[in-house]
C-alpha positions in Angstrom: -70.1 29.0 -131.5 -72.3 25.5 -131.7 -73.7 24.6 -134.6 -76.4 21.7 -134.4 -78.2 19.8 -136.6 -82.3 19.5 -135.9 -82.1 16.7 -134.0 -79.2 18.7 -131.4 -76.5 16.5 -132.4 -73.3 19.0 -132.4 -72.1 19.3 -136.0 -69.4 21.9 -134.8 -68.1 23.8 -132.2 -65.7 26.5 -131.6 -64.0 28.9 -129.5 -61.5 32.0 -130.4 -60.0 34.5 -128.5 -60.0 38.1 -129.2 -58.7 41.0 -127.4 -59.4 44.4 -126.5 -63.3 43.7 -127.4 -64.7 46.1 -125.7 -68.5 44.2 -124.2 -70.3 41.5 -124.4 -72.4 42.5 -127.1 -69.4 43.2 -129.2 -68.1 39.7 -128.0 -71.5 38.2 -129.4 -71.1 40.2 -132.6 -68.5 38.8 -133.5 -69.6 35.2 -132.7 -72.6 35.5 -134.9 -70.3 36.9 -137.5 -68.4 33.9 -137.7 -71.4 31.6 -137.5 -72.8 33.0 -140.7 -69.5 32.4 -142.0 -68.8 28.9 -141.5 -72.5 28.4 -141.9 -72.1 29.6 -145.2 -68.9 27.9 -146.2 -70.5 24.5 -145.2 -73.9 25.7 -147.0 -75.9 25.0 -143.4 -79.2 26.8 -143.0 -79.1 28.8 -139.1 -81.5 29.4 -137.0 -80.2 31.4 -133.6 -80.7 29.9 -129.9 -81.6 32.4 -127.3 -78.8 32.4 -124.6 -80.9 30.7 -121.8 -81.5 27.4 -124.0 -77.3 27.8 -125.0 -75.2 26.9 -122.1 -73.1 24.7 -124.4 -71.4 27.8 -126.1 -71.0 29.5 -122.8 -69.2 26.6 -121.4 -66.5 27.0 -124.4 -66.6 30.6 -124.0 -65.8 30.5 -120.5 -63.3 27.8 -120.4 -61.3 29.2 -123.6 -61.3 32.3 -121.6 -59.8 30.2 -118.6 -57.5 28.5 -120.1 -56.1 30.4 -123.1 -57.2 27.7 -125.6 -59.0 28.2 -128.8 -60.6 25.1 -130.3 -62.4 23.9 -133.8 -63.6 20.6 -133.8 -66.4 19.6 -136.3 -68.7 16.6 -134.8 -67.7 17.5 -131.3 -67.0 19.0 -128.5 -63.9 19.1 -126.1 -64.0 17.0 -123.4 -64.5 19.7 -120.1 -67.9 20.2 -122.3 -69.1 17.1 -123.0 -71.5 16.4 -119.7 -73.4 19.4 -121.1 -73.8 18.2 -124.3 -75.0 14.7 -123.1 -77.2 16.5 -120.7 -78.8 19.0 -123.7 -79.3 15.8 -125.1 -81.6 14.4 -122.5 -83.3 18.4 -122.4 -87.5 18.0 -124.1 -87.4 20.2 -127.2 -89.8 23.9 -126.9 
């Protein structure tokens, strides 16, 4: 998951493995699970991105896939993601 704050600044971002989930949409259930509960445990107000304007999250998807890794940083990203954050950044807002 990627949290941001309304100006796209990342406020958190992170990436767990689970096994034996069976599809995607199961795989995206369970992210938006645990969005709504960190969002709620840091009292943040959400508001979902559609998947073409989230490439960010896929990145840390992918790579914690590739390389086994979970992560939870708050603030930040890890570093194989950062170009894509710097270039959301530079994105025009909808």
């Amino acid at each position: 998951i990627v949290a941001r704050d309304s100006e796209g600044k990342v406020l958190l971002s992170c990436s767990e493995i689970h096994n034996d989930v069976s599809s995607a949409f199961a795989a995206e259930a369970i992210a938006c699970w645990k969005a709504v509960q960190v969002g709620v445990e840091k009292g943040w107000q959400f508001q979902h991105a559609p998947r073409c304007a989230n490439n960010l999250a896929h990145i840390l998807a992918t790579e914690t896939l590739k390389r086994g890794e979970e992560t939870y940083l708050e603030m930040g990203v890890p570093e194989y993601a950062e170009d894509q954050t710097r270039y959301d950044g530079v994105s025009e807002p909808d």
